[in-house]
C-alpha positions as CSV (number, residue, x, y, z in Angstrom):
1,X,0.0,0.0,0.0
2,X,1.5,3.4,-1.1
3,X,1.9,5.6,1.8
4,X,-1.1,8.2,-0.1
5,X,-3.3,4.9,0.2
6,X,-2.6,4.9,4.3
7,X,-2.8,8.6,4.0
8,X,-6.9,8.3,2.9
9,X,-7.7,5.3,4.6
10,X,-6.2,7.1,8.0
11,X,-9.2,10.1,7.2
12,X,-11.6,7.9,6.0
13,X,-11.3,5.8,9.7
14,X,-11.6,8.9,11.4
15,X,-14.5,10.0,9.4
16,X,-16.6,6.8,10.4
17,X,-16.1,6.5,14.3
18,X,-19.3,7.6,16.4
19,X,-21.6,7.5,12.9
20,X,-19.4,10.7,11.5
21,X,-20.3,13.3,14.7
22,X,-17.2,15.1,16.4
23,X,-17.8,16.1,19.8
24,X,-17.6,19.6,19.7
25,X,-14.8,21.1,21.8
26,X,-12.1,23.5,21.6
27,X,-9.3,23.9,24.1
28,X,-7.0,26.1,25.5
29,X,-3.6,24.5,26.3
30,X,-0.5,25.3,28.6
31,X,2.6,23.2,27.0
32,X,5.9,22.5,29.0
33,X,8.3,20.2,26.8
34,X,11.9,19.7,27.1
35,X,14.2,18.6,24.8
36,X,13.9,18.2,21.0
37,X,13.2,14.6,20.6
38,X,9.4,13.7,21.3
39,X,7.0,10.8,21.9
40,X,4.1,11.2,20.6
41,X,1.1,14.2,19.6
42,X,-2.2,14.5,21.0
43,X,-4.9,16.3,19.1
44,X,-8.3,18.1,19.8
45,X,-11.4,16.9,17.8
46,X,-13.3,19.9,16.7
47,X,-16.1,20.9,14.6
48,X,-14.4,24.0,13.9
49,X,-11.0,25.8,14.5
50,X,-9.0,28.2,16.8
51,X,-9.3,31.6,15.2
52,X,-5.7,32.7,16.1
53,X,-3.7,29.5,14.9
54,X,-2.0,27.4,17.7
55,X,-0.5,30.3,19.6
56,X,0.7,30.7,23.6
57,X,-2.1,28.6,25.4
58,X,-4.7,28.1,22.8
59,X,-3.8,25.0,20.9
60,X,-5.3,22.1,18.9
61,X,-2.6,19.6,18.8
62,X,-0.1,18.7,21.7
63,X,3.3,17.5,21.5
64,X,4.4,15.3,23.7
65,X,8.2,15.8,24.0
66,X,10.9,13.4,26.2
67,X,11.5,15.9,29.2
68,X,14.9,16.4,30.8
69,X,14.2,14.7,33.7
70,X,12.3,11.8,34.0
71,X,9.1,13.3,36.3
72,X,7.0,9.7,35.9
73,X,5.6,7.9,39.3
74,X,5.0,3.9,39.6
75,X,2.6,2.6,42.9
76,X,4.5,2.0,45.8
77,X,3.0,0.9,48.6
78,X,-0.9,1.1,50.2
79,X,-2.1,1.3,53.9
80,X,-5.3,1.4,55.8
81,X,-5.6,5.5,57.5
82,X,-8.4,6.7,60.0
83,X,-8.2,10.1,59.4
84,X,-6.7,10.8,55.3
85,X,-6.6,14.6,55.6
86,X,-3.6,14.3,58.5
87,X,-1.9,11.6,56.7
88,X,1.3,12.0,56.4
89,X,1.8,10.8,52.8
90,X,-1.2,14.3,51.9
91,X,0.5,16.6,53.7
92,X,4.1,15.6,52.0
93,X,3.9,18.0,48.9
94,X,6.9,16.1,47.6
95,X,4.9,12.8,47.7
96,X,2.8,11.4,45.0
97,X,-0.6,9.4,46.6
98,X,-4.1,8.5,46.0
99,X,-7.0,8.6,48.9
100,X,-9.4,6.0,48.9
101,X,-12.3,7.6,50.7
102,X,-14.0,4.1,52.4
103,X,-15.9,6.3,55.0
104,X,-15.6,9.5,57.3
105,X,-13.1,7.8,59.3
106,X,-11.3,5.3,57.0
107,X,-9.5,5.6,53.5
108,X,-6.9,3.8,51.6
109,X,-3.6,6.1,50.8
110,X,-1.7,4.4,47.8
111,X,1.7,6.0,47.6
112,X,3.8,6.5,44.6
113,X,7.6,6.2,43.8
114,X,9.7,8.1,41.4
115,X,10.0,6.1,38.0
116,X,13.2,6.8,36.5
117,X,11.7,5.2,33.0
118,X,8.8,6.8,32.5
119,X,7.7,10.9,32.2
120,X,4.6,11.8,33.0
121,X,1.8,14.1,31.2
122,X,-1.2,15.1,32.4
123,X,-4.7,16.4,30.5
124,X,-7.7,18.2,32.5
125,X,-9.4,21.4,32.8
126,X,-7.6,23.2,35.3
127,X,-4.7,25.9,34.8
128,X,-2.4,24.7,37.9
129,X,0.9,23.7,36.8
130,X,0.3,20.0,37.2
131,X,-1.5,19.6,34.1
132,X,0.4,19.9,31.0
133,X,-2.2,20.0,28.6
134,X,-5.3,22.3,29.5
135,X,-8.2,21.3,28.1
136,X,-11.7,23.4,28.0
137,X,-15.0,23.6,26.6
138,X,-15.5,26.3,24.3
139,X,-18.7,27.3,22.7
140,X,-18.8,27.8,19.2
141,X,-16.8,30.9,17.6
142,X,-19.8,33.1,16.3
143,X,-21.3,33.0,19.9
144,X,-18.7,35.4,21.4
145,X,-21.4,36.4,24.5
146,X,-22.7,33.0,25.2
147,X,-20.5,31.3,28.3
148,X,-20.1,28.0,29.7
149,X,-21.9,27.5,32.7
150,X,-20.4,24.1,34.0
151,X,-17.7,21.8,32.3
152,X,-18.1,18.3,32.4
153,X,-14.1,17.7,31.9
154,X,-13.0,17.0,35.4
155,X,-10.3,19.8,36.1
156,X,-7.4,16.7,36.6
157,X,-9.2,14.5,33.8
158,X,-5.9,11.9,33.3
159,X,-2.7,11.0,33.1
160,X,-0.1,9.5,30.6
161,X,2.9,7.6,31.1
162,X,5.7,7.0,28.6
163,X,8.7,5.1,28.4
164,X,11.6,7.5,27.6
165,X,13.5,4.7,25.9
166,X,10.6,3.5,23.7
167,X,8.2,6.7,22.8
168,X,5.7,4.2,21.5
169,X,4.6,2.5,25.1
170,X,2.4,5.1,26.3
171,X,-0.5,4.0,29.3
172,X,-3.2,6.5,30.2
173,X,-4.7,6.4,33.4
174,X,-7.8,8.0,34.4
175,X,-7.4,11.0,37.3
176,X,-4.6,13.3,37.5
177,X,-2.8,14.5,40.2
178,X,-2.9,18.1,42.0
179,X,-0.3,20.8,42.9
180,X,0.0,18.6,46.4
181,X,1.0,15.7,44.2
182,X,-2.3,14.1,45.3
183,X,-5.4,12.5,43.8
184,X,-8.5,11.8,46.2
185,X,-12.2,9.9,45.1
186,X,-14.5,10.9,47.3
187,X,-16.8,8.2,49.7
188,X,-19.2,8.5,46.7
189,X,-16.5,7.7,43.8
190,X,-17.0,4.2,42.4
191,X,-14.2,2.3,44.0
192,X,-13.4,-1.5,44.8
193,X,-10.7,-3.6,46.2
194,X,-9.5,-6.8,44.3
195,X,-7.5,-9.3,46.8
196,X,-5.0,-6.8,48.1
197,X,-5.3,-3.7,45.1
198,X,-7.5,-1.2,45.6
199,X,-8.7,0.9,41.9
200,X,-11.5,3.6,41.0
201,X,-13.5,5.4,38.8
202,X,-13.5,8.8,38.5
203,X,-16.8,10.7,38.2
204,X,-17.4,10.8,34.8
205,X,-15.0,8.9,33.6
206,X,-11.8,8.4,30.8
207,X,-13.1,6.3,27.6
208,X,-10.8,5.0,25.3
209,X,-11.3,3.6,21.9
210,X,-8.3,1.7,20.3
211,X,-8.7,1.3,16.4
212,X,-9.0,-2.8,15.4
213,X,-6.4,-2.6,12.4
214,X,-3.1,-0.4,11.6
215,X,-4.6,3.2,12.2
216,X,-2.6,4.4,8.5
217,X,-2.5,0.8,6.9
218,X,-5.7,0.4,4.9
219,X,-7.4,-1.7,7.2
220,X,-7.9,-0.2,10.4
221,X,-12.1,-0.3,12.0
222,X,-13.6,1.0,14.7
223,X,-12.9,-0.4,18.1
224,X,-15.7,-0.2,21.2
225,X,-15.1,2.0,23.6
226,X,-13.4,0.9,27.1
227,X,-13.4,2.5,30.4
228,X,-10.1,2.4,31.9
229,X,-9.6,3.2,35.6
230,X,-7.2,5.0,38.0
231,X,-4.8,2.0,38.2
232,X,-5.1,1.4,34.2
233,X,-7.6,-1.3,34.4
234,X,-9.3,-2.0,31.3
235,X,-13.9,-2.4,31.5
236,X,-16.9,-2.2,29.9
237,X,-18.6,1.0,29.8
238,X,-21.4,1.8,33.1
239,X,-25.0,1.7,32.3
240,X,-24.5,5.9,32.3
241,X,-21.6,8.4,32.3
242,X,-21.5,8.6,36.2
243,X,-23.4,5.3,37.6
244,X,-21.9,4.0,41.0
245,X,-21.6,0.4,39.1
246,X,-18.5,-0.1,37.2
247,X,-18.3,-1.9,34.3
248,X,-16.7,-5.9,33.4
249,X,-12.9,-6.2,33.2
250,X,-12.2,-6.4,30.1
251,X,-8.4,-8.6,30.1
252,X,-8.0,-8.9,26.1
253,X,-7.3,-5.4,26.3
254,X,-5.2,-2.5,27.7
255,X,-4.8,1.1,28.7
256,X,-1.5,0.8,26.2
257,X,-2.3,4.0,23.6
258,X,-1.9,3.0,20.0
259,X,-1.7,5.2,17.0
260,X,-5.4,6.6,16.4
261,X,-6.8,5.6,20.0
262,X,-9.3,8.0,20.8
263,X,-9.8,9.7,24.5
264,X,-13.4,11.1,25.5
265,X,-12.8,13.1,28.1
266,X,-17.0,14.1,28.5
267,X,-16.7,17.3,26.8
268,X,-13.6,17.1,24.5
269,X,-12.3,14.0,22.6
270,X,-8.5,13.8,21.7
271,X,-6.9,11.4,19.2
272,X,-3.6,10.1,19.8
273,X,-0.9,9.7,17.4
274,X,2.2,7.8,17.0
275,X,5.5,9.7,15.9
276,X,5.7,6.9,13.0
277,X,2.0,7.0,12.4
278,X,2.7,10.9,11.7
279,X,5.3,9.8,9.0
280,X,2.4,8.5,6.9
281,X,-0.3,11.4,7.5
282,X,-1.5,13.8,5.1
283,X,0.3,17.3,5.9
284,X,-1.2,20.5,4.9
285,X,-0.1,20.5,1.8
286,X,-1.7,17.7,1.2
287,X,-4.8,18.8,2.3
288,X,-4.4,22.0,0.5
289,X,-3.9,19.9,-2.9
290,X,-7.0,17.9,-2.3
291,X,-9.5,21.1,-2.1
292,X,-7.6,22.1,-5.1
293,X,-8.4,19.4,-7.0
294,X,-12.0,19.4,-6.0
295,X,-12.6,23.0,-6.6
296,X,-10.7,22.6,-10.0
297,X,-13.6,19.9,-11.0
298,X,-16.4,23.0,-10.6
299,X,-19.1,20.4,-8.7
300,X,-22.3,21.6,-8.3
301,X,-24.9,20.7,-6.0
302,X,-28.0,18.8,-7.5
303,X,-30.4,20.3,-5.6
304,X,-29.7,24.3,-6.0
305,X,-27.4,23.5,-9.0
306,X,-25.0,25.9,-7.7
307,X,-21.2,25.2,-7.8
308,X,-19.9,24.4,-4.4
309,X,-16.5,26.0,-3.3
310,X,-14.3,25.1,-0.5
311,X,-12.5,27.6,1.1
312,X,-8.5,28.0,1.8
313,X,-8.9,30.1,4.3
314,X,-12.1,29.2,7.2
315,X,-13.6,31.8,8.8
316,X,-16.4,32.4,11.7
317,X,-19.0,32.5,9.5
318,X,-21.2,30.6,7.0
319,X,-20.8,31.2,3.3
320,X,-24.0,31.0,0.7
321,X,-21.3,28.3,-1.5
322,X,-20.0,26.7,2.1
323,X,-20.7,22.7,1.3
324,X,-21.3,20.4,4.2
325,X,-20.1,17.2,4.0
326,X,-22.1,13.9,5.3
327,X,-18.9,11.5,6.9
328,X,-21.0,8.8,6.5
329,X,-21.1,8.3,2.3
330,X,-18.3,10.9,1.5
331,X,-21.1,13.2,-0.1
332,X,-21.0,16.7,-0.4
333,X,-23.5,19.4,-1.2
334,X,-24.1,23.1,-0.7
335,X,-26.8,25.5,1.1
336,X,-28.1,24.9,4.1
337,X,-31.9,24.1,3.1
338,X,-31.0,21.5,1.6
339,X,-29.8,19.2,4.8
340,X,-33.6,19.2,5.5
341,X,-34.3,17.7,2.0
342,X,-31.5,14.9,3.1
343,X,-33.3,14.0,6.3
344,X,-36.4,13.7,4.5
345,X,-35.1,11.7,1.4
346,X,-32.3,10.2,3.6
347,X,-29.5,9.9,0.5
348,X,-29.1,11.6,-3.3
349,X,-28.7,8.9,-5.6
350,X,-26.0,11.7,-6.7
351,X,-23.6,14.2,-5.0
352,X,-20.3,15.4,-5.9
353,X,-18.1,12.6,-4.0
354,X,-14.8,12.9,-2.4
């Protein structure tokens, strides 16, 4: 397969997950990498674009790069506390933990050890330094007054481990730890202890969805989507978003990210990608080719019989000639009347094609 081949099938895989809808969501991003050689990218899935380009902490796409100094943690050790908040291991700002809430009067403090193999990212909502990769709701760009009222990406949404000898073993693990270097679920949090491990859900959850197939190769499908928990566990998703009843284990498959796993965060999706995966992606100018090409071949929509143009440059707003394009079939056509035409007729026998 020619690497344009991988190139389309790549889109046309990404095109199809979910029945064609992007969850909309754009981000604003704080980035601290070191060094020049780097693991991985993650980017934000968008119905739209960032106005300003990828500038200071408004980004689309982040790089993951290999740090310095190795800042990744492995589990340690676990104990049995009365009261959590005097703990010793939470009031230690230089020591990584997780709380187990049980009760009022009895949690489970998991404490974490330096990992001199791994460095450690971390995605959520909140602007502490923590998190590496700030990720936020935003509403769509021609609603300038309109505001957010409550996020549903929790503000330390997850973390991701890589091997700094081997960029391509990456684990994401749901939760994130604060500036205290702590991470606590609440009595309430769906929680359980397995033999002598203790795991937990956070409240809404980190979903993954790894592709079945080589993400660029030609033959890569849509995967279901997992649940994995704040020890890496791999499960089924709950009934809802935020039910108290986690799902099964699921042990054919892992937190491992692959090139083209996807990561619903409830409110933003990201799409991770492989450094060699990369290699055989369409770049801009690719991109910019293709909508030459198409705009070259003058198609008109059946329906209004007016010639559909795509744009080099995007903008806020809607054009008369803007065409929409349905994931699903690859089919394109212009105006916006005419999508109610397509829910009533569900399919054109003919539309312009890409």
């Amino acid at each position: 397969m020619s690497v344009g081949q991988e190139k389309h099938s790549a889109i046309n895989w990404l095109s199809n997950w979910r029945n064609g809808v992007f969850l909309k969501a754009r981000v604003k991003v704080s980035f601290r990498g070191e060094g020049r050689h780097w693991h991985c990218s993650l980017t934000v899935l968008y119905n739209g674009f960032l106005p300003q380009g990828d500038r200071g902490r408004r980004r689309s796409k982040f790089v993951l790069y290999k740090r310095g100094d190795p800042n990744g943690v492995k589990r340690s050790k676990h104990y049995i506390v009365q009261s959590p908040q005097t703990s010793q291991a939470i009031l230690d700002a230089k020591q990584h933990s997780i709380s187990y809430t049980l009760s009022r009067n009895q949690a489970v403090i998991v404490e974490y050890k330096e990992d001199p193999d791994t460095d450690m990212f971390q995605v959520g909502r909140s602007s502490e330094s923590p998190i590496d990769f700030v990720v936020m709701d935003t509403l769509p760009g021609d609603k300038k007054d309109a505001k957010v009222l409550q996020s549903t990406i929790s503000r330390f949404a997850c973390r991701i481990l890589v091997d700094r000898s081997d960029g391509h073993k990456a684990r994401i693990y749901a939760a994130g730890f604060d500036s205290s270097r702590n991470i606590f679920l609440g009595e309430k949090a769906t929680k359980w202890q397995d033999n002598v491990e203790i795991d937990g859900l956070t409240t809404n959850g980190v979903l993954i969805m790894h592709p079945k197939g080589q993400f660029c190769g030609g033959s890569a499908e849509c995967g279901l989507w997992r649940e994995t928990s704040v020890g890496g566990d791999v499960f089924s998703l709950r009934e809802c978003r935020s039910a108290q009843q986690k799902g099964q284990p699921v042990y054919e498959e892992t937190n491992a990210l692959q090139d083209g796993t996807l990561i619903d965060l409830c409110g933003a999706t990201l799409l991770w990608r492989s450094a060699e995966g990369l290699r055989h992606s369409p770049t801009k100018k690719d991109l910019e080719k293709l909508v030459d090409e198409i705009n070259a071949g003058r198609p008109q929509c059946p329906v209004g019989l007016n010639t559909l143009v795509i744009p080099r440059k995007v903008s806020l707003g809607e054009h008369v000639n803007q065409p929409y394009v349905y994931l699903n079939c690859g089919h394109v056509q212009g105006k916006s009347y005419t999508l109610k035409i397509m829910k009533i007729t569900r399919h054109i026998n003919f539309i312009y094609a890409m």
